[in-house]
C-alpha positions in Angstrom: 57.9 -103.1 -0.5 59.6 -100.0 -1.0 58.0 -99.7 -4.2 54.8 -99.7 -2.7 55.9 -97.3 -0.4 56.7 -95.2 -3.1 53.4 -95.9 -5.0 51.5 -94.9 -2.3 53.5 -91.7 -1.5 52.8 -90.6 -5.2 49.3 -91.3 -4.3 48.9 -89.4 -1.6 50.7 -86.4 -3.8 48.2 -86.4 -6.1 45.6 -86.6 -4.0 47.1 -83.3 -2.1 47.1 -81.6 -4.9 43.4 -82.8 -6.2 41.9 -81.0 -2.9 43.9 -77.9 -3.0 42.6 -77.8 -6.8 39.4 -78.0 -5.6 39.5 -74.3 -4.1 37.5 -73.2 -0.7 34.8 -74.7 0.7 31.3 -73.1 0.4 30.5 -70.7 2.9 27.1 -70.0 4.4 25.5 -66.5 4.9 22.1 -66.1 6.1 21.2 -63.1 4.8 18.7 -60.3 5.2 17.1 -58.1 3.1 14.5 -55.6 4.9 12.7 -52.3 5.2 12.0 -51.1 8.2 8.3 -49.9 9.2 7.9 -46.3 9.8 9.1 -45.4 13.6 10.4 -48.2 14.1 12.7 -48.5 16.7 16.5 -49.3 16.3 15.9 -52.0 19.0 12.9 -53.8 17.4 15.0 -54.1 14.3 18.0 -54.9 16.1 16.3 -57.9 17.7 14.9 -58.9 14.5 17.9 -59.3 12.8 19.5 -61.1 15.8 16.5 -63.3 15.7 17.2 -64.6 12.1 20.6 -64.7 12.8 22.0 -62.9 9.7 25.6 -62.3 8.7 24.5 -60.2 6.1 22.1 -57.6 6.4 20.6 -54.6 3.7 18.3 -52.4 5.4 16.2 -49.3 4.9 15.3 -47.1 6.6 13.9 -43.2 6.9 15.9 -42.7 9.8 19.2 -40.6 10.4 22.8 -42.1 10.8 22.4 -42.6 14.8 19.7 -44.8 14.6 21.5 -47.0 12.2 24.6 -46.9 14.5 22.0 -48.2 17.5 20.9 -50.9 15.1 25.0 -51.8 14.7 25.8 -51.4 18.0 23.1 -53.5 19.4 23.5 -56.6 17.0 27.2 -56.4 17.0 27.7 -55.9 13.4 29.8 -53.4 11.4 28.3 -51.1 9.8 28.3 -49.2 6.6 26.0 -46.2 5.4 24.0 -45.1 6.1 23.5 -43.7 2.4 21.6 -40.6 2.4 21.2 -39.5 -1.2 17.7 -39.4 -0.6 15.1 -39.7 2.3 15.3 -43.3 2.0 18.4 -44.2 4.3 20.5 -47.2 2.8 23.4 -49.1 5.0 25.1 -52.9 5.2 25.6 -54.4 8.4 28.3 -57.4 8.1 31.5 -58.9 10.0 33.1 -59.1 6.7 36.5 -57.1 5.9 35.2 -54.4 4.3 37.4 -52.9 1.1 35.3 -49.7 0.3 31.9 -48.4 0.1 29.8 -45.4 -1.9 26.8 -43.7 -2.1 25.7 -42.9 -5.4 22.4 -41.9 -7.2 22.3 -43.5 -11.2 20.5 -41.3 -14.2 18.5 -43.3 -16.0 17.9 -42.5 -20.0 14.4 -41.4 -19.2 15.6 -38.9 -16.9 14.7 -40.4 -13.3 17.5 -41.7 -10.8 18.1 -44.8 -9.1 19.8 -44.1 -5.4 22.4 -46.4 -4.4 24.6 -48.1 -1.3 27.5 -50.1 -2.8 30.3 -51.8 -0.9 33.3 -54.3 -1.4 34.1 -57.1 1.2 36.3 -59.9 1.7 35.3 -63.0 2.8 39.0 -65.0 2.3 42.1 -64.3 -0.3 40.7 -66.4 -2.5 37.2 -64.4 -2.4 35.1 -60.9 -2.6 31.7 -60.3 -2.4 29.5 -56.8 -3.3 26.5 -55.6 -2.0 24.6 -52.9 -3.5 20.7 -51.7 -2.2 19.1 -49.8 -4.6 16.3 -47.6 -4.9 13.9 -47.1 -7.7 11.8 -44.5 -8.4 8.3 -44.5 -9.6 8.5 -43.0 -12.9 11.0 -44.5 -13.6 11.0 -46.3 -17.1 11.7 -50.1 -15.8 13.6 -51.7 -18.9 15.8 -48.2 -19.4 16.5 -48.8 -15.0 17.5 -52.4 -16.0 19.9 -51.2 -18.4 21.3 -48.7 -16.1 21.6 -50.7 -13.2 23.0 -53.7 -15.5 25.9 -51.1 -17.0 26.8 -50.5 -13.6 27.2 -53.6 -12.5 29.4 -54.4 -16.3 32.0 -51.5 -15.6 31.9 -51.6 -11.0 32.1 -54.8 -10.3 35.1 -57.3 -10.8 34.6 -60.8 -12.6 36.0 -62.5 -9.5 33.5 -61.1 -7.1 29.8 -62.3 -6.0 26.9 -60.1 -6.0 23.8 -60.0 -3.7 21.4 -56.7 -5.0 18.5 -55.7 -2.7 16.0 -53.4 -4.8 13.1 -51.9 -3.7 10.5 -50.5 -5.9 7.4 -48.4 -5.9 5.2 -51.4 -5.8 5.3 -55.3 -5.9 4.1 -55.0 -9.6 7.6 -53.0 -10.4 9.7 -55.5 -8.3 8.5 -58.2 -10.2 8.9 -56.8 -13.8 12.7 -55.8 -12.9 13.0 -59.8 -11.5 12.1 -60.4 -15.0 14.2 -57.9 -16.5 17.5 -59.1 -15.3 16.6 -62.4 -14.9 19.1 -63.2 -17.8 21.9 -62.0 -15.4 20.9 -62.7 -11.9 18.8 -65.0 -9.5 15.9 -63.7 -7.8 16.5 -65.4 -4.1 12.3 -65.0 -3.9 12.7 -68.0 -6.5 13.7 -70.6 -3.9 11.7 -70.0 -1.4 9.2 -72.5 -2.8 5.5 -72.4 -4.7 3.9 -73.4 -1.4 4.9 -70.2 0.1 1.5 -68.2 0.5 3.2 -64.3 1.2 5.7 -62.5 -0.8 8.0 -59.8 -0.2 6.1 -57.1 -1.2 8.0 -54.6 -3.4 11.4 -55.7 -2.0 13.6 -58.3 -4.4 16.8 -59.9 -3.5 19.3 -61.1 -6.5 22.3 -62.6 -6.4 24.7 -64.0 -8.8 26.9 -65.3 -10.8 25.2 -68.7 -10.3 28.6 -70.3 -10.5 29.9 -68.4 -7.8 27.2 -67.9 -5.1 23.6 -69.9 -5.0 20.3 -69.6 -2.6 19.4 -72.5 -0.7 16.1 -70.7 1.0 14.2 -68.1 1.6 10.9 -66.5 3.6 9.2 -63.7 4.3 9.7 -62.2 8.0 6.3 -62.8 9.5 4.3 -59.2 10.0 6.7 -57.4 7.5 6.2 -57.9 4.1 8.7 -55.4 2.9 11.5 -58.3 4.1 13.4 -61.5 2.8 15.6 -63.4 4.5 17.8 -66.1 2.8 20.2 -68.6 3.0 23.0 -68.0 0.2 25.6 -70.1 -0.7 29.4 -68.4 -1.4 30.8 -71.6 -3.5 33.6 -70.2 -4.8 
């Protein structure tokens, strides 16, 4: 008997140590990608994000700082941005620890500039994640803007942290060849929304990746704005 006893307590050892091996659990975040209309009002977009729930938001805007801090303070999320490095405002809204947060506008090889919203967050100790929103402009060569934003991405962000990217381009045609274009390195969230789905987001793309360390589980278009996608993504480790 006590040999069994201490069988089983060896057992139940291992087995301890086989779960905390495992790491943390996946985490959801429904998350939302948009572009507000012109004149829209903070409170129309505020009850839109409340309406699809989302822990994560990216949004544009061309609209100043205060109306962005509406938005914030009427869905109860914090807030980061607005980045105003061009007309086009950029900003996060999250309850995530935030670590840090830029605005930044990215030469491209052929001369144009991509305008960019980057921040750090942390969901636990054991994980990070990065957002960026990013502008392109439309004379702007799309494979040397790959490479650019790509090069970014190789020296800015750490190996230990997941990455969700909301683009928007000049037109849908644009969005979809820069899909293609980093496709190699990450997920187009657009992807799992299904082949039944009869609208698309317009000239707005959502990315994410590593695929090891954060997957999408769904995804739509906001019905009556096109320039939006919302998405279930997957945090696994």
């Amino acid at each position: 008997m006590t040999r069994m006893i201490g069988a089983l307590a060896a057992l139940a050892l291992v087995a301890g140590c086989a779960v905390n091996l495992g790491g943390p659990k996946p985490e959801d975040f429904q998350t939302l990608a948009l572009i507000a209309e012109a004149g829209a009002s903070a409170e129309s977009v505020a009850t839109t994000i409340r309406e699809t729930s989302a822990d994560i938001v990216l949004l544009t805007a061309e609209q100043d700082s205060a109306w962005f801090a509406t938005v914030s303070s009427a869905t109860g999320l914090k807030l980061s941005g607005p980045g105003t490095t061009e007309r086009t405002a950029k900003a996060f809204l999250t309850n995530m620890e935030i670590l840090g947060d830029t605005s930044i506008v990215l030469g491209v090889a052929d001369g144009s500039r991509m305008h960019m919203h980057d921040a750090l967050y942390k969901i636990s100790d054991e994980r990070l994640i990065d957002l960026m929103l990013v502008g392109l402009q439309a004379r702007s060569d799309l494979r040397e803007a790959a490479r650019a934003l790509l090069g970014y991405i190789a020296t800015d962000v750490g190996a230990s942290a997941s990455l969700i990217i909301a683009l928007h381009a000049p037109t849908p045609a644009a969005a979809d060849s820069m899909a293609v274009l980093i496709r190699a390195a990450y997920s187009n969230a657009w992807e799992c929304a299904g082949r039944d789905s009869a609208a698309n987001p317009g000239r707005l793309r959502l990315f994410h990746g590593p695929s090891a360390r954060i997957q999408c589980r769904s995804a739509r278009v906001l019905e009556g704005n096109d320039a939006s996608i919302a998405a279930l993504l997957v945090v696994e480790r």
